[in-house]
Every structure is written in structure tokens, then in C-alpha cells.
Phi, psi and omega in degrees: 000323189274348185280321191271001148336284192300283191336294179311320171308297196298338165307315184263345156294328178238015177277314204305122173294129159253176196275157196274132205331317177255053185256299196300140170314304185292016222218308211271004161269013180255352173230155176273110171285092208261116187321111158310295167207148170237090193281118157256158184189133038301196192267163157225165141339055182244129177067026195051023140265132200263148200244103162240034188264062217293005202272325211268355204300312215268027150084157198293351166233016133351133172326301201293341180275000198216067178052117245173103194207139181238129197221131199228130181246125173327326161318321202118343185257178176222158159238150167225123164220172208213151145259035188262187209270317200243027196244027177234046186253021179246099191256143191233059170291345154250017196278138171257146165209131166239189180234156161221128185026249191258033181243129203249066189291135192223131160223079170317334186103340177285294180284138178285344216221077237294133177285168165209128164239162213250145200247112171260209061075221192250008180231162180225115165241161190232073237286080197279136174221125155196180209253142179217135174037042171089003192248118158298089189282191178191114158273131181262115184249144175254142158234098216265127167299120187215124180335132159291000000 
């Protein structure tokens, strides 16, 4: 009985998931976040079709279409870049970030008013909401964690 007791502990000991790497405050600066996808919604209107790929609004040399990455430095800061021809007219030299359990406080430096996105797994997602002609959207941009 008792060996089958030590077995069973030792099943569940290593059995036991471990958490995932870019879960950890200290973890989540070894990748680079690479936009995945930007879901908006309700659909919207381009050209009298409805659209909800919000990545395609701003035609193939659009930001979000051109390695679009989110990056977080052992210092406290982040960076967001792009290769597309007009996106690196945005300097983000004073955005700050900390973390608390799976929350991501983002202060671009810009803004009073600082985002918070949530750390899953291996993706970070970021919930954008705004009005356009009386109607409320809301984007969802996913970011997948990809090796430096």
C-alpha cells in the first residue's frame, strides 16, 4: 500500500504542468510579440463589404501588416514596431510596463491613461474600443510570443 501511495505522489508530481514560460514577469522579456491577428467588432464597412480583419483596413503597407511586435526590456520599458514605410514615425521613448499576475499596465508615454492587456500562455491579448458614426467597435489584437 504504501509503495502504491510513493508511486501515485510521484505520478502527480510530474505529471503536475508547468507554468509557462512567458507567463513570468521575468520570462516575458526573452520574446518578442508578434501580432497574430486584429479581430474588429461588429464587422465594419469597407467598399460595401463587411470586414472584420482590422490587420487589411489600412491596405498591405499598413503598420499592423508589417511585423507589427511588441517587446518588453528588463529595464521597465517596451517598444512597438513595424517595418512598413510609415511606421517608425512614432517614437515610444518613454512607454513604461509592469506586470501583476496575467496583467500587462502599458503607459506609451502619450496617454494619461495607461492600457492593460492580459498574458495567457503564449499570447497577449489587447482589447482596443472605439466610436466611429454612433456605433461601438472593439478590436481584439492577439500576440503570440516568438524567440528573440
Amino acid at each position: 500500500m504504501k509503495k502504491l501511495l510513493v508511486i501515485l505522489t510521484l505520478c502527480l508530481a510530474l505529471g503536475c504542468k508547468k507554468k509557462n514560460d512567458a507567463e513570468n514577469t521575468t520570462e516575458i522579456t526573452k520574446y518578442n510579440w508578434a501580432l497574430e491577428s486584429a479581430t474588429v467588432s461588429p464587422a465594419m464597412q469597407v467598399e460595401g463589404k463587411a470586414v472584420t480583419n482590422f490587420m487589411t483596413m489600412s491596405g498591405p503597407s499598413g503598420c499592423l501588416n508589417n511585423n507589427y511586435t511588441l517587446s518588453f526590456s528588463e529595464n521597465g520599458t517596451f517598444a512597438i514596431t513595424s517595418s512598413g514605410p510609415l511606421c517608425d514615425m512614432i517614437s515610444y521613448q518613454g512607454a513604461k510596463w509592469s506586470k501583476k499576475g496575467n496583467e500587462i499596465t502599458l503607459n506609451d508615454g502619450f496617454s494619461n491613461t495607461p492600457r492593460v492587456v492580459k498574458i495567457e500562455g503564449r499570447n497577449i491579448t489587447d482589447k482596443y474600443v472605439f466610436e466611429q458614426n454612433g456605433t461601438t467597435f472593439t478590436v481584439t489584437y492577439i500576440f503570440t510570443a516568438k524567440s528573440k
